[in-house]
Residue, then its C-alpha position, 0 to 999 in steps of 0.5 A: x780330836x782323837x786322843x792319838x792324834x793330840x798326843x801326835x801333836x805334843x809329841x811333835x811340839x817336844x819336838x820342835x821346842x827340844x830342837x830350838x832349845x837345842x839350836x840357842x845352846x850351839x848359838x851360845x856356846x859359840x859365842x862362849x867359846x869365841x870369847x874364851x878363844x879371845x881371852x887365851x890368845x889375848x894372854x898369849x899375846x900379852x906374854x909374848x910383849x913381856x918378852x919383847x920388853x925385856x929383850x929391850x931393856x937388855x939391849x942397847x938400841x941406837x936412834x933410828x935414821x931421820x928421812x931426809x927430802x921432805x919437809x916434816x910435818x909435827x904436831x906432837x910436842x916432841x923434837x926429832x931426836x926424840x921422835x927418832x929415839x922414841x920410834x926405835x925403843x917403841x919398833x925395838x920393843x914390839x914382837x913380830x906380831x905387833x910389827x906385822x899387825x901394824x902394817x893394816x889399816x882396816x875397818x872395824x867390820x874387816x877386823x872383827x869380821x862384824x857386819x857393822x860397829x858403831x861403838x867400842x867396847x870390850x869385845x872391840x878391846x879383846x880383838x885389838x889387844x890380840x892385833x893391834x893394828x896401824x889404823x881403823x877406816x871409817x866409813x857411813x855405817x859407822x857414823x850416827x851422831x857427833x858423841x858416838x862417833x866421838x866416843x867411838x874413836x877415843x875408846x878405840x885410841x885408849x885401846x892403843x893406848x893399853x894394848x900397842x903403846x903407839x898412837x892408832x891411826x882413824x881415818x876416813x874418806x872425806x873428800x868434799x862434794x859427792x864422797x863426803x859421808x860425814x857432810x853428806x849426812x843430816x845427823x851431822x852439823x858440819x860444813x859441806x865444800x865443793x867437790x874438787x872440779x869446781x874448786x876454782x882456786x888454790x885458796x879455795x881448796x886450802x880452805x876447803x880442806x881446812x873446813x873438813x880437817x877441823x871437822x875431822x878433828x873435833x870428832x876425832x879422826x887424825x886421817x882423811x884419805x885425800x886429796x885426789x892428785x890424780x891428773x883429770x880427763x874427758x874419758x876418766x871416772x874421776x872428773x868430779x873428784x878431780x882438781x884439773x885436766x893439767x898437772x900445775x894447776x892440780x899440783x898447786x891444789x893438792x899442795x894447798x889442800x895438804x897444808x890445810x889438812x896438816x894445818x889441823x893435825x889431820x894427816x892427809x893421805x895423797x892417792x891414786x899414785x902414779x895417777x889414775x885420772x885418764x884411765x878409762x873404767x872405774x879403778x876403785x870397782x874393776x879391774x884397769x888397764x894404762x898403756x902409758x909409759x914412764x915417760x907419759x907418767x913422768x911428764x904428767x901424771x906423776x908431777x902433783x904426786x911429785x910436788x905434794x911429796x915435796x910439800x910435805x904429804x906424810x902418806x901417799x896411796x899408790x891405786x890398782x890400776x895395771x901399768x903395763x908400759x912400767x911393770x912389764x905385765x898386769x900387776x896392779x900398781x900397789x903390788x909392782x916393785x917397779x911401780x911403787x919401789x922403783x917409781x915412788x922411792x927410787x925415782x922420786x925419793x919418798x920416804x914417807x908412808x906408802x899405802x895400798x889402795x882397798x884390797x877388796x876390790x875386784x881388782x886384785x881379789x879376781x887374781x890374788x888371793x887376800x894373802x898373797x896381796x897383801x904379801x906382794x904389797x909389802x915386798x913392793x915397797x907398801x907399809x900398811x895394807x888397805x881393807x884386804x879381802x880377808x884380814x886374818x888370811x892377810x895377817x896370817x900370810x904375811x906373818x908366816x912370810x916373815x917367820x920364812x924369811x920371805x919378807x925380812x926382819x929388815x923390811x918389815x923393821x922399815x915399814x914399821x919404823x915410818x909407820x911409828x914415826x909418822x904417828x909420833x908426829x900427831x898432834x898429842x903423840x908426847x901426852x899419850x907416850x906419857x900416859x899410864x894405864x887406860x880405859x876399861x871397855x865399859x860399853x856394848x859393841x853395837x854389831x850387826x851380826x858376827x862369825x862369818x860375815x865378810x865386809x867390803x869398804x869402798x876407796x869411794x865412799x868409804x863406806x862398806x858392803x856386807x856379804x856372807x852369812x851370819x851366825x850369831x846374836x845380832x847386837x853383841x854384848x860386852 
């Protein structure tokens, strides 16, 4: 070979390894500039809780109002004076950016903004300490083995621990049968039940919440997004998920099942409010339509909703289907006042914790934007905002809501103060108020990828789908 030409090929191999060299810099100082991003806000945040404390202790706050009408579940060893002056120091001390990030219930991967998370550690921490939300969903991907998932959960509840003073929420969708990722799973030695429809009695659907409850617990979970109360029908996507095709017989099995829930400090979460079970199409992956009126809604559908409430359901979820005959348009039913205020707090007098259905689902993100639900949401009547499409568009849009005066002080205040009191209710709730200090995040977030990636979780499974592109290490260190 010519002398030219082997200094031709050098010349492009300098090239080539200048411009890789230079690429893994930009990678790196990506990531270095990410974290030193986190650290500052994290600061920021810090300063801002300071002042909220001290604007506490410089004031005299009064208990907040015990909800009346249902029969309250508690598992903490605190009494309900104490629950109701505890929930108004802890809601009187937060800032608004606490306040606000309590109202989601997200994925790790929707949090972080990660293609999947299987542990905890500081770069978990940097991120809930910046916004501490109300709670974290789990679903498929986060599950490998009874100690990770274990260890998973207790280093994300001493981060709330460190971070939001009040207990964290971790919930999972795990009804029995077909959508149980957990039981459904080999790596996990757990008992599996019947899906809904061939639960043959009340004792049997006691007894299969209680099997998935104690499972739930023992790995850590304090919230399971079930039962369904939804009233079934030949032509609904829910048969198999599904007590019955009457209201009695589902209402006695809904109430069953939240006894057995509660009866292992696992908060049950009662969905798809105002009942989705005779609407053709898939709700959890398309957009839906009922023509049914309140009356309809009144006599059947809304009846195990009723009963469960009545019994003592702390959490109810409220699906996206549009009620065109109540809402007098095509809103969804998470984001109707007339559906979830006028509906479920007005005509049914519930005062627990109203939840949105997943908010990326094609069901709202076709026509709303991840700030505007979530924002709709809250003025609906909602307390805690489901997986939204874009977390940070969600809690930046109702941040900014609030500052203007779009949501008031008072109606973020209400739905902070049920949130609060609700998890004062758990199980261990008067150790962790009494704990000092906390855990150092000491491992490796085990993260696909992160930057840019955007993650979907479904109502169904609750596992979640990733899409977009990603621009960093697989595999973040801590």
């Amino acid at each position: 070979m010519k002398a030219s030409s082997k200094r031709t090929l050098q010349n492009i191999g300098v090239v080539l390894a200048t411009a890789v060299i230079l690429a893994l810099g930009l990678v790196g100082m990506y990531a270095v500039l990410k974290y030193t991003s986190l650290g500052e806000e994290r600061n920021n945040v810090q300063a801002e809780r300071q002042a909220a404390m001290e604007a506490e202790a410089a004031e005299d706050g009064s208990g907040a109002a015990e909800p009346q009408g249902s029969e309250q579940y508690s598992g903490s060893g605190l009494s309900e004076d104490e629950i109701n002056s505890r929930t108004s120091q802890i809601v009187d001390g937060m800032t608004t950016k606490e306040k606000v990030s309590q109202l989601f219930f997200v994925s790790p991967e929707t949090l972080m903004q990660v293609n999947a998370a299987t542990d905890a550690g500081s770069y978990t921490a940097a991120y809930y300490d910046i916004y501490p939300v109300g709670g974290m969903i789990y679903g498929k991907k986060n599950l490998q083995s009874k100690s990770q998932v274990q260890k998973l959960l207790s280093n994300m509840q001493d981060y709330a621990q460190d971070s939001a003073a009040v207990p964290l929420l971790l919930g999972i969708v795990e009804e029995g049968g077909e959508v149980a990722p957990i039981a459904n799973d080999g790596n996990f030695d757990v008992q599996k039940v019947s899906d809904a429809a061939d639960t043959a009695s009340d004792d049997d659907a006691r007894a299969n919440a209680t099997t998935i409850g104690s499972y739930l617990s023992d790995l850590g979970f304090n919230v399971d997004i079930a039962p369904m109360a939804d009233v079934s029908t030949s032509n609904g996507s829910y048969q198999q998920r599904t007590f019955a095709s009457n209201p009695q017989d589902v209402s006695s099995r809904v109430i069953a099942q939240v006894q057995g829930y509660l009866s292992c400090d696992v908060l049950p979460c009662v969905k798809y409010f105002p009942g989705e079970g005779a609407v053709a199409g898939d709700p959890e992956n398309e957009s839906t339509q009922s023509q049914a009126t309140v009356e309809d809604l009144r006599e059947k559908d809304i009846v195990p909703f009723q009963e469960a409430i009545d019994a003592g359901a702390p959490m109810v979820m409220v699906g996206t289907t549009s009620f065109v005959e109540v809402s007098g348009d095509d809103t969804p039913a998470c984001l109707s006042t007339k559906v979830v205020t006028g509906e479920l707090r007005n005509t049914l007098g519930y005062e627990g914790v109203v939840l949105t259905a997943p908010l990326n689902t094609s069901a709202i993100y076709s026509d709303y934007t991840s700030g505007n639900a979530a924002v709709q949401a809250i003025q609906a009547g909602c307390d805690m905002i489901v997986e939204p499409m874009g977390f940070l568009d969600a809690y930046q849009a109702v941040l900014s809501a609030v500052q203007t005066g779009k949501i008031s002080e008072e109606r973020l205040d209400e739905s902070v103060t049920r949130i609060v009191r609700m998890k004062l209710r758990l199980k261990g709730a008067d150790e962790f108020l009494g704990k000092k200090g906390g855990s150092e995040g000491s491992s490796s977030d085990q993260t696909s990828a992160t930057a840019s990636g955007t993650s979907n979780t479904t109502g169904a499974s609750g596992t979640s789908a990733s899409s977009g592109t990603t621009s960093a290490s697989a595999g973040k260190q801590d």
